[in-house]
mmJSON file of the N, C-alpha and C atoms, coordinates in Angstrom:
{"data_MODEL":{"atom_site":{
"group_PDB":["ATOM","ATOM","ATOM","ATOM","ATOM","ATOM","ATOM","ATOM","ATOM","ATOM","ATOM","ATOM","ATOM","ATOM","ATOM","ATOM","ATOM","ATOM","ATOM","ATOM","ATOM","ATOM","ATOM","ATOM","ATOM","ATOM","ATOM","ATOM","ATOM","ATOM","ATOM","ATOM","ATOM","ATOM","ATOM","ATOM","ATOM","ATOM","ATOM","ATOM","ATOM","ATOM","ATOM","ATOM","ATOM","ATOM","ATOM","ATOM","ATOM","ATOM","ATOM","ATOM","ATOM","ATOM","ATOM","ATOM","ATOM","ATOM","ATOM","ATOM","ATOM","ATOM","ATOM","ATOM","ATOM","ATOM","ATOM","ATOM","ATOM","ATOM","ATOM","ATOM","ATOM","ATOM","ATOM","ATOM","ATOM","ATOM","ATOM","ATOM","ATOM","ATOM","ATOM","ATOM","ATOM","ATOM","ATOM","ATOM","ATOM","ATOM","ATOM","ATOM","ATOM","ATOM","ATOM","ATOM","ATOM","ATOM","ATOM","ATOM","ATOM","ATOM","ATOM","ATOM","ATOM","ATOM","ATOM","ATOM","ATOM","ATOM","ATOM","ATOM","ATOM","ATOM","ATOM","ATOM","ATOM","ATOM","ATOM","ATOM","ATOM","ATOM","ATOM","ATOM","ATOM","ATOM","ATOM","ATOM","ATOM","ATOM","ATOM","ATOM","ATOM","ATOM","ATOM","ATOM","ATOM","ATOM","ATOM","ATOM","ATOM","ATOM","ATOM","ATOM","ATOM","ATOM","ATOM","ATOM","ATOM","ATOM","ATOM","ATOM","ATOM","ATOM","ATOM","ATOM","ATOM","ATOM","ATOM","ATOM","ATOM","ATOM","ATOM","ATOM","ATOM","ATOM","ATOM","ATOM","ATOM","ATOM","ATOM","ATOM","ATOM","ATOM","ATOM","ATOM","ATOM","ATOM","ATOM","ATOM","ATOM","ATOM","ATOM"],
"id":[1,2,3,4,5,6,7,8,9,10,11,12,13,14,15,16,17,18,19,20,21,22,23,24,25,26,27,28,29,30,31,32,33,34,35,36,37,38,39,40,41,42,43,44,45,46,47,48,49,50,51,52,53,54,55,56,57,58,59,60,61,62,63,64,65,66,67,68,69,70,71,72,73,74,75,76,77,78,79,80,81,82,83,84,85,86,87,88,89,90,91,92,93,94,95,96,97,98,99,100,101,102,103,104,105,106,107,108,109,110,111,112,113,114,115,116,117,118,119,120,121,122,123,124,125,126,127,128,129,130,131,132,133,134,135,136,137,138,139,140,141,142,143,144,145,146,147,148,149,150,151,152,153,154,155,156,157,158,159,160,161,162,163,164,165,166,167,168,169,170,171,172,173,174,175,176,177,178,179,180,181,182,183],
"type_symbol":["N","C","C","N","C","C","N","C","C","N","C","C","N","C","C","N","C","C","N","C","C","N","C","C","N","C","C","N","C","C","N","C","C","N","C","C","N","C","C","N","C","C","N","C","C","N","C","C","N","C","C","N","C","C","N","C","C","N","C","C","N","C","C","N","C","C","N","C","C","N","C","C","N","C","C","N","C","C","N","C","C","N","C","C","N","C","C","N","C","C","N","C","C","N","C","C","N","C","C","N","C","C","N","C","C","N","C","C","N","C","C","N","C","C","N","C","C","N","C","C","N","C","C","N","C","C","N","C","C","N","C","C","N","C","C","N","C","C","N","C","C","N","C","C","N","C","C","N","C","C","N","C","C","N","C","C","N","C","C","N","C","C","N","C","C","N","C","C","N","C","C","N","C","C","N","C","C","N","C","C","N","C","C"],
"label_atom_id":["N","CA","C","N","CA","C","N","CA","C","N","CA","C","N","CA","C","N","CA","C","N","CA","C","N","CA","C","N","CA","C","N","CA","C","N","CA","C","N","CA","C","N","CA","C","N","CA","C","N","CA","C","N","CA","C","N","CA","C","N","CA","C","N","CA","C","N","CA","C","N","CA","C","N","CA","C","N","CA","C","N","CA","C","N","CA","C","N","CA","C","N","CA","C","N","CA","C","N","CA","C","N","CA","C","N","CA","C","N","CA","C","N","CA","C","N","CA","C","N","CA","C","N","CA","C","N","CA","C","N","CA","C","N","CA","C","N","CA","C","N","CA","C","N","CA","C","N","CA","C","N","CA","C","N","CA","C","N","CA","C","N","CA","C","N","CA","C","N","CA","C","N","CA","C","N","CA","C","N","CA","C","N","CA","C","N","CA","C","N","CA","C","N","CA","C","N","CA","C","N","CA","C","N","CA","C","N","CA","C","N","CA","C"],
"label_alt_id":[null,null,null,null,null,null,null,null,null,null,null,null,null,null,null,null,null,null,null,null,null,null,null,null,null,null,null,null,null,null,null,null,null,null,null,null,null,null,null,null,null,null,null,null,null,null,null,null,null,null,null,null,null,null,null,null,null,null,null,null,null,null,null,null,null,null,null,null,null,null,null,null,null,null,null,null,null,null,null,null,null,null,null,null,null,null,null,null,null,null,null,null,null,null,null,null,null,null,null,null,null,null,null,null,null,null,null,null,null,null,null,null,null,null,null,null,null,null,null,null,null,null,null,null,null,null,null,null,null,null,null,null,null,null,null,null,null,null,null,null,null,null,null,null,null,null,null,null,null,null,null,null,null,null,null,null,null,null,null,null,null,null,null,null,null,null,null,null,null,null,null,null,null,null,null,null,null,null,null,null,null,null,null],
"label_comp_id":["UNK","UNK","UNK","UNK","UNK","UNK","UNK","UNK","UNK","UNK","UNK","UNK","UNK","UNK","UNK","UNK","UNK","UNK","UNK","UNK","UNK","UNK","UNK","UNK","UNK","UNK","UNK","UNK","UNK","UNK","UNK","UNK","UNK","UNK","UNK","UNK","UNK","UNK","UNK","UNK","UNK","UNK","UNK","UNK","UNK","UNK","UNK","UNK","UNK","UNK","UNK","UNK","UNK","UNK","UNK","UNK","UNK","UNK","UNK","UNK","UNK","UNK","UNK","UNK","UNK","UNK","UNK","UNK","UNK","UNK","UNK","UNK","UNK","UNK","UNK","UNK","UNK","UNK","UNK","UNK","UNK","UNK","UNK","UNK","UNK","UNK","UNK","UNK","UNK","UNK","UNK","UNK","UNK","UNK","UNK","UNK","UNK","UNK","UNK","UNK","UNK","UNK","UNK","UNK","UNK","UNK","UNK","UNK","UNK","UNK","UNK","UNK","UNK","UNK","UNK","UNK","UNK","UNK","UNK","UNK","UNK","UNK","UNK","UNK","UNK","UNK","UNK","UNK","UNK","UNK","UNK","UNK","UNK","UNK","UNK","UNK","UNK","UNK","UNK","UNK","UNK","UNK","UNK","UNK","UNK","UNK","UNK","UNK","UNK","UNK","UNK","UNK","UNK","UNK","UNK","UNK","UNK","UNK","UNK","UNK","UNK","UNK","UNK","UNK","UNK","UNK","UNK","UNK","UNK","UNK","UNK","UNK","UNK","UNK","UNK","UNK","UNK","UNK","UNK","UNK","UNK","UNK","UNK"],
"label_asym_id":["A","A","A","A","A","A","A","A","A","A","A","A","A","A","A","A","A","A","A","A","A","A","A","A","A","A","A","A","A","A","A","A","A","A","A","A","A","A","A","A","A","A","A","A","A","A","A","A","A","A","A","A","A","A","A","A","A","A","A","A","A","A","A","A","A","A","A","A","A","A","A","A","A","A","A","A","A","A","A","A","A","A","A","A","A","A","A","A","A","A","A","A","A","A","A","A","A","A","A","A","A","A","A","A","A","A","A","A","A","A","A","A","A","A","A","A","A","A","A","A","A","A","A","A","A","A","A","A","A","A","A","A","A","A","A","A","A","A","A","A","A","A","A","A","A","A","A","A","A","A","A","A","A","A","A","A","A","A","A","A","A","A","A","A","A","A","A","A","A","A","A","A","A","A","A","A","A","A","A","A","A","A","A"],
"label_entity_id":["1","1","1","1","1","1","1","1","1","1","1","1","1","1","1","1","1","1","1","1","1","1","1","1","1","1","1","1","1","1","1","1","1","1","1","1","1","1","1","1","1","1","1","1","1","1","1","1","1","1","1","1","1","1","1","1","1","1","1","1","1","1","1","1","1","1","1","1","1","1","1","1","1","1","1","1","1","1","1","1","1","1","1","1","1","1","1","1","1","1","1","1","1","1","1","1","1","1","1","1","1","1","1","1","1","1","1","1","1","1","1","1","1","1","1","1","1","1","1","1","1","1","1","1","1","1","1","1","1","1","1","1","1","1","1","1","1","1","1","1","1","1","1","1","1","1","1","1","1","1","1","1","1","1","1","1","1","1","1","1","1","1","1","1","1","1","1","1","1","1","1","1","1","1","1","1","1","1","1","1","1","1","1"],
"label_seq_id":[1,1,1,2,2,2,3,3,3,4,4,4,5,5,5,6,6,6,7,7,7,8,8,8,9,9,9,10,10,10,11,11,11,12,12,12,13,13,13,14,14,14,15,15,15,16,16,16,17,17,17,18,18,18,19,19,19,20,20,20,21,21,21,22,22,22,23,23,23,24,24,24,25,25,25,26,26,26,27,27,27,28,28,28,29,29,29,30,30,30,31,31,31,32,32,32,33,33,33,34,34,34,35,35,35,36,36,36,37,37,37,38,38,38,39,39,39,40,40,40,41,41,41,42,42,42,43,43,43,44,44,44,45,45,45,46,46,46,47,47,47,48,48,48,49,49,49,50,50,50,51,51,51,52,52,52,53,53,53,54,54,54,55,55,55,56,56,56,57,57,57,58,58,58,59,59,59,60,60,60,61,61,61],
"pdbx_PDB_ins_code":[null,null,null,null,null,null,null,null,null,null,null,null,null,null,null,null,null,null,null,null,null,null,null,null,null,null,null,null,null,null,null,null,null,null,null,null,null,null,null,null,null,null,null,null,null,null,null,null,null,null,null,null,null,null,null,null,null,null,null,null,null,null,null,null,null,null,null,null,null,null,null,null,null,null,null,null,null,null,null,null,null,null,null,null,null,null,null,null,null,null,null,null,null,null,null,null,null,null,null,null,null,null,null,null,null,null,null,null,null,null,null,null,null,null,null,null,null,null,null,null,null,null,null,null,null,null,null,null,null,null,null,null,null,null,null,null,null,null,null,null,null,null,null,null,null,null,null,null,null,null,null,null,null,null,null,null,null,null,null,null,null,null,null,null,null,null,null,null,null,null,null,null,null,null,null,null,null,null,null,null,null,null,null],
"Cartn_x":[-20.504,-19.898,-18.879,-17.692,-16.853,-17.72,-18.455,-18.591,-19.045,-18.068,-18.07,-19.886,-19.573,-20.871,-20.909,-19.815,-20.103,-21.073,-19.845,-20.334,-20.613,-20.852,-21.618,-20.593,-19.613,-18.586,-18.021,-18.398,-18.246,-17.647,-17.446,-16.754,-17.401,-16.435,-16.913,-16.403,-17.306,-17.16,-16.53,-16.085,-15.409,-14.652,-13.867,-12.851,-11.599,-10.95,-9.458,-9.492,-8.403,-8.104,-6.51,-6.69,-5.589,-4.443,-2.961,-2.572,-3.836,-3.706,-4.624,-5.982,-6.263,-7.286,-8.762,-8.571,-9.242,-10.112,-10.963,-12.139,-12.419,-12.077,-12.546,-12.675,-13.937,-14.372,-13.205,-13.227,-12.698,-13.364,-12.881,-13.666,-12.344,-12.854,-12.167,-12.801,-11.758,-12.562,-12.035,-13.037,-12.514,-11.572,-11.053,-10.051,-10.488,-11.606,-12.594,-11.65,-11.713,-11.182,-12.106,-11.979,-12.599,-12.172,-12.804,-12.279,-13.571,-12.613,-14.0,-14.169,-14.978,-15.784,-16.629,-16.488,-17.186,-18.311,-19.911,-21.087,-21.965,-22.355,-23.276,-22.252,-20.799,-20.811,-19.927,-20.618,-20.252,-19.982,-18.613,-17.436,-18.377,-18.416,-19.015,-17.991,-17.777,-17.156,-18.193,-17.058,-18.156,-17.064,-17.576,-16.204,-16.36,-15.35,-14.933,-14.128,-14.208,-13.048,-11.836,-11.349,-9.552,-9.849,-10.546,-10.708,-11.528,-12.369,-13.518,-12.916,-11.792,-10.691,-9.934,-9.387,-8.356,-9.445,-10.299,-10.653,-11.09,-11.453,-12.039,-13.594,-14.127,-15.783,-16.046,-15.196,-15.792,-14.29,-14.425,-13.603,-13.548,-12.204,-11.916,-12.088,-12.433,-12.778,-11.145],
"Cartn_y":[-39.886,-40.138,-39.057,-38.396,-37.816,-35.974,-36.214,-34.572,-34.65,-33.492,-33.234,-33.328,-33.997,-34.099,-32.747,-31.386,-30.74,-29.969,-29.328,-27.761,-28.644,-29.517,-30.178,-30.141,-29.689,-29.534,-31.021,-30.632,-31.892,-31.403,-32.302,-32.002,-30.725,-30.183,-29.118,-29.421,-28.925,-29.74,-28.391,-28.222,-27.178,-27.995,-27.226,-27.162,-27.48,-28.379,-28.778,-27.692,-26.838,-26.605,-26.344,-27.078,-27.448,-25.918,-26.724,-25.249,-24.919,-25.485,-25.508,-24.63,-24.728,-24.418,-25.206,-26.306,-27.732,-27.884,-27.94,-28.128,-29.664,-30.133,-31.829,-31.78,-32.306,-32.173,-32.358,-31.954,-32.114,-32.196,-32.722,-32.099,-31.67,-30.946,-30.956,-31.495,-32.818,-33.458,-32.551,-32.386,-31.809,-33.042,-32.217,-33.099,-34.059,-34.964,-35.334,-36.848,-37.188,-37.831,-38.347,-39.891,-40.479,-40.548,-39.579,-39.687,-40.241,-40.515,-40.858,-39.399,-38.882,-37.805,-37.687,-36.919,-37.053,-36.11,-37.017,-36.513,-36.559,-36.117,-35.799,-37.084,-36.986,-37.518,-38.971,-39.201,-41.174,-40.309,-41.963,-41.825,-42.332,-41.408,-41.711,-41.334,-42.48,-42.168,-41.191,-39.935,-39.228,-39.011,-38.664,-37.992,-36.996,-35.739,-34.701,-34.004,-33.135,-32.377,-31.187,-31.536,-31.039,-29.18,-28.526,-27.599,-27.271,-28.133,-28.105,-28.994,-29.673,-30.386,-29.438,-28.495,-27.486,-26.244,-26.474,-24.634,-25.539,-26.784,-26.525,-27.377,-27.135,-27.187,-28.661,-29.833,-30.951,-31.134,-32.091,-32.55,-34.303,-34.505,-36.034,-36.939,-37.833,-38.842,-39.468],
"Cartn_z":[7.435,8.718,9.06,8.121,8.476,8.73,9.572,10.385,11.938,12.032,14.032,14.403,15.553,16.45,17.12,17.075,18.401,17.194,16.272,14.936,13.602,13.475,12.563,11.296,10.9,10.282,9.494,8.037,6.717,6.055,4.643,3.581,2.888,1.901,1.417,-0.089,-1.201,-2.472,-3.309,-4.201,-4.928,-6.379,-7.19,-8.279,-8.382,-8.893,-8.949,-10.19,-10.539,-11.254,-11.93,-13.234,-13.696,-14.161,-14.433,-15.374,-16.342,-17.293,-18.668,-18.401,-17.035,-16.419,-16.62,-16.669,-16.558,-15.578,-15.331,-13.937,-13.698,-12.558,-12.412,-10.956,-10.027,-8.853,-7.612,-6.855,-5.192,-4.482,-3.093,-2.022,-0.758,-0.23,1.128,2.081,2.825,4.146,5.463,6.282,7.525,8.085,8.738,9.985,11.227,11.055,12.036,12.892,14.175,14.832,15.835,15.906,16.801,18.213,19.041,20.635,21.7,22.778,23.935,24.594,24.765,25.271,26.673,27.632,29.044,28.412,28.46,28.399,29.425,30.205,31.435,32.292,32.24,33.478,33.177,31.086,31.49,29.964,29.897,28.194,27.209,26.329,25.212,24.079,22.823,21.789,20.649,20.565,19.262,18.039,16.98,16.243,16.048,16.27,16.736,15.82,15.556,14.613,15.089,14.95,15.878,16.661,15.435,15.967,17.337,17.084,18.621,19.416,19.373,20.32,21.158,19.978,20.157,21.336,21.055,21.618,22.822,23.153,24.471,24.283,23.267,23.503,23.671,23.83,24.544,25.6,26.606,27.728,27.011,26.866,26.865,27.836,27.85,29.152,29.493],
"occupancy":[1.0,1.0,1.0,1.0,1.0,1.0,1.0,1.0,1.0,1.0,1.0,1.0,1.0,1.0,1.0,1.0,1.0,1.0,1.0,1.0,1.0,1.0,1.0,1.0,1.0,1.0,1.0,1.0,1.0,1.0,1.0,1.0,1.0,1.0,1.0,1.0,1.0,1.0,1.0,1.0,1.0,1.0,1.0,1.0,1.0,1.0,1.0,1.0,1.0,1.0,1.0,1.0,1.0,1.0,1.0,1.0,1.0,1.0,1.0,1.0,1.0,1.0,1.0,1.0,1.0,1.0,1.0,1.0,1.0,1.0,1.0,1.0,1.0,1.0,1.0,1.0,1.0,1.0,1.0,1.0,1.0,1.0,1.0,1.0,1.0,1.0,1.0,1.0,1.0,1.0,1.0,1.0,1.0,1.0,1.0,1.0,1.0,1.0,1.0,1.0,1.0,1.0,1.0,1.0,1.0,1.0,1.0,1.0,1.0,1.0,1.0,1.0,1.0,1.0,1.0,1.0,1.0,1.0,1.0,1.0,1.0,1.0,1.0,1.0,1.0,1.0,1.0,1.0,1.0,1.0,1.0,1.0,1.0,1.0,1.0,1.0,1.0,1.0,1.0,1.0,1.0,1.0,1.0,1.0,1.0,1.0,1.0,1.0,1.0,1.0,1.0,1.0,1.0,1.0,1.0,1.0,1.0,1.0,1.0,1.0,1.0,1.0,1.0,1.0,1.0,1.0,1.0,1.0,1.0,1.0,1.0,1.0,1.0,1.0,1.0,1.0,1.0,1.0,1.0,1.0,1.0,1.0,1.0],
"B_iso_or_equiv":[0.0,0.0,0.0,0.0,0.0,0.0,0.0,0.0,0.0,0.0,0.0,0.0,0.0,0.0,0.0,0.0,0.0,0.0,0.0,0.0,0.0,0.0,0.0,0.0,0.0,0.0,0.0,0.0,0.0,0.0,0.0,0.0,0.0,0.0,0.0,0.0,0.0,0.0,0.0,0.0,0.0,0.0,0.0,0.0,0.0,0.0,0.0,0.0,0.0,0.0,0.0,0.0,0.0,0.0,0.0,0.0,0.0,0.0,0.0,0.0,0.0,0.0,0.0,0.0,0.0,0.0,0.0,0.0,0.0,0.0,0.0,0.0,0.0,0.0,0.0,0.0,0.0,0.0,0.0,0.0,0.0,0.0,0.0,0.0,0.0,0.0,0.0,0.0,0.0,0.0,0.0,0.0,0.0,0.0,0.0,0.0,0.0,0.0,0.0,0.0,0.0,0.0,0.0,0.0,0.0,0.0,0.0,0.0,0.0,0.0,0.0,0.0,0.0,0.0,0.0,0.0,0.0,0.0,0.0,0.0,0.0,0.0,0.0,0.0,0.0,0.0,0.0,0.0,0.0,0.0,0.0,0.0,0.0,0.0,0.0,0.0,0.0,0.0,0.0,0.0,0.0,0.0,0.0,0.0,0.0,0.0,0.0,0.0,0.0,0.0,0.0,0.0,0.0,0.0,0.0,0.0,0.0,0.0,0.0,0.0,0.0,0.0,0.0,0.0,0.0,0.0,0.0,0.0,0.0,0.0,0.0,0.0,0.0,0.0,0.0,0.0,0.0,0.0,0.0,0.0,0.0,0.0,0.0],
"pdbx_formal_charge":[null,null,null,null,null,null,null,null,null,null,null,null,null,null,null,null,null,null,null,null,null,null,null,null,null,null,null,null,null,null,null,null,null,null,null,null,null,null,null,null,null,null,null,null,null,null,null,null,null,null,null,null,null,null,null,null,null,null,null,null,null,null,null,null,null,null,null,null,null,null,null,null,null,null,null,null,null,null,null,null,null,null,null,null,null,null,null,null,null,null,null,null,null,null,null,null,null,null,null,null,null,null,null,null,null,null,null,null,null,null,null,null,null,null,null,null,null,null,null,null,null,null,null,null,null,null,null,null,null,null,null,null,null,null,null,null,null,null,null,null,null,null,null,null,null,null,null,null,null,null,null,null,null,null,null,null,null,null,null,null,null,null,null,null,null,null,null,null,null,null,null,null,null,null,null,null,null,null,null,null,null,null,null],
"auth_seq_id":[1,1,1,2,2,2,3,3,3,4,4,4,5,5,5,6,6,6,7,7,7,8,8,8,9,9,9,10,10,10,11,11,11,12,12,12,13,13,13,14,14,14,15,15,15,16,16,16,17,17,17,18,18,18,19,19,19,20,20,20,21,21,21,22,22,22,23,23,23,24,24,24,25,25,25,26,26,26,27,27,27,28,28,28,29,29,29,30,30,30,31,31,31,32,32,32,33,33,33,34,34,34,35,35,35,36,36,36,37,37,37,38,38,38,39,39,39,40,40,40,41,41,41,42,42,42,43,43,43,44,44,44,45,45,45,46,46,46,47,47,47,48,48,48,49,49,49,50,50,50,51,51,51,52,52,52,53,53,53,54,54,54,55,55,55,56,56,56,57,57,57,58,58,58,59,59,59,60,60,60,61,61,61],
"auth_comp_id":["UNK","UNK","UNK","UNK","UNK","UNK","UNK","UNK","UNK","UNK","UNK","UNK","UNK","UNK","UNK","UNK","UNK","UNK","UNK","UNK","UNK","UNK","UNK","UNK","UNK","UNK","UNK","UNK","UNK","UNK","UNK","UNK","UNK","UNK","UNK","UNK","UNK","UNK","UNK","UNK","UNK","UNK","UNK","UNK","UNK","UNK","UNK","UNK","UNK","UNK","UNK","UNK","UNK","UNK","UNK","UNK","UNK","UNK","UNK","UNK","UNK","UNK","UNK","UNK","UNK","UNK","UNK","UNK","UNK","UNK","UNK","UNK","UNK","UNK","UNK","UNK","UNK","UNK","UNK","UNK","UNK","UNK","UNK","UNK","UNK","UNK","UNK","UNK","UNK","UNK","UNK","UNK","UNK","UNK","UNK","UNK","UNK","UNK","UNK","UNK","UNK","UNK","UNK","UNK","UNK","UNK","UNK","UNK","UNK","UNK","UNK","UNK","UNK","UNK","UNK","UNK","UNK","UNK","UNK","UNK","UNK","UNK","UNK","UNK","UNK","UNK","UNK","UNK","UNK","UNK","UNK","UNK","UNK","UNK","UNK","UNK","UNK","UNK","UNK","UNK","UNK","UNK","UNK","UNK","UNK","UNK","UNK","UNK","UNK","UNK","UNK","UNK","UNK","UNK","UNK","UNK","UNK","UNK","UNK","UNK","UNK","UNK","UNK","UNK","UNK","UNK","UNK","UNK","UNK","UNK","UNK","UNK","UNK","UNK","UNK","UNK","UNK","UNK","UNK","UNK","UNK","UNK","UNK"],
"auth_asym_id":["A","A","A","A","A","A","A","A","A","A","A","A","A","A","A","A","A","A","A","A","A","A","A","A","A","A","A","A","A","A","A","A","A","A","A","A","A","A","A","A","A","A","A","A","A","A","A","A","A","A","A","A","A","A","A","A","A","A","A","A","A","A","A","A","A","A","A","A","A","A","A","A","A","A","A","A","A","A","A","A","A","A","A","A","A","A","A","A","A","A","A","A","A","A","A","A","A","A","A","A","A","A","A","A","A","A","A","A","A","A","A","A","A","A","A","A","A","A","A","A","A","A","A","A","A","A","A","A","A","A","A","A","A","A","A","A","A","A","A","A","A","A","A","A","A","A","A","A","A","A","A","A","A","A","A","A","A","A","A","A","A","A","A","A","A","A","A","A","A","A","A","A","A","A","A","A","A","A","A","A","A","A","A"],
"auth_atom_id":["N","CA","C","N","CA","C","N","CA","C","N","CA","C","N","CA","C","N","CA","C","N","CA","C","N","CA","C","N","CA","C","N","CA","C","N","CA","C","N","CA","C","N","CA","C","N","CA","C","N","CA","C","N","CA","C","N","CA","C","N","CA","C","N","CA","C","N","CA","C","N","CA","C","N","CA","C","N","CA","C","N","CA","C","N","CA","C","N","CA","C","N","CA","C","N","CA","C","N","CA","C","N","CA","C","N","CA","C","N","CA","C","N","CA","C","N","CA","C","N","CA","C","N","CA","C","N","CA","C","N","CA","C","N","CA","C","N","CA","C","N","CA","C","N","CA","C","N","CA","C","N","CA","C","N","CA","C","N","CA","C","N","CA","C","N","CA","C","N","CA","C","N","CA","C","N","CA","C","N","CA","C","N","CA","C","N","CA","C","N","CA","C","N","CA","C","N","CA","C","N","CA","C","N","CA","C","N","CA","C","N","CA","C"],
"pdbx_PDB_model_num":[1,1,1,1,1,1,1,1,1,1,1,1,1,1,1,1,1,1,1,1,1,1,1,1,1,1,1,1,1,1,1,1,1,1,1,1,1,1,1,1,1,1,1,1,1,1,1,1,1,1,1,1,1,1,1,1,1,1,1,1,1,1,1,1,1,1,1,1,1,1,1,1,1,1,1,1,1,1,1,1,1,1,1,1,1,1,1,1,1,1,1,1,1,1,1,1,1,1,1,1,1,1,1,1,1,1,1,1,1,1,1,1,1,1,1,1,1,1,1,1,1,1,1,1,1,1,1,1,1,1,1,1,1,1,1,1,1,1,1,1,1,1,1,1,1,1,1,1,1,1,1,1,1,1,1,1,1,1,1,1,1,1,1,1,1,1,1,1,1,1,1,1,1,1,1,1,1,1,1,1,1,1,1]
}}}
């Protein structure tokens, strides 16, 4: 569930690493937010991620 409907934008999986230098999984979640969105016209809720909020590429209802 947590990736943008505009740039398709999800978690990304990688390395915690310790002092010791210890390896045990992470992830990074994007920043995704549930807004209402103007789509051809009529509000539709999508979830959205801040950056494609920030630049412009959808209009809030």
């Amino acid at each position: 569930m947590a990736k943008c409907a505009i740039c398709e934008k999800a978690a990304h999986f990688g390395n915690a690493v310790s002092h010791s230098h210890r390896r045990s999984n992470r992830m990074w979640k994007s920043n995704i937010k549930s807004v209402k969105v103007n789509v051809n016209g009529a509000a539709k809720k999508m979830y959205v991620c801040t950056s494609c909020l920030r630049s412009g590429a959808v209009e809030r209802a």
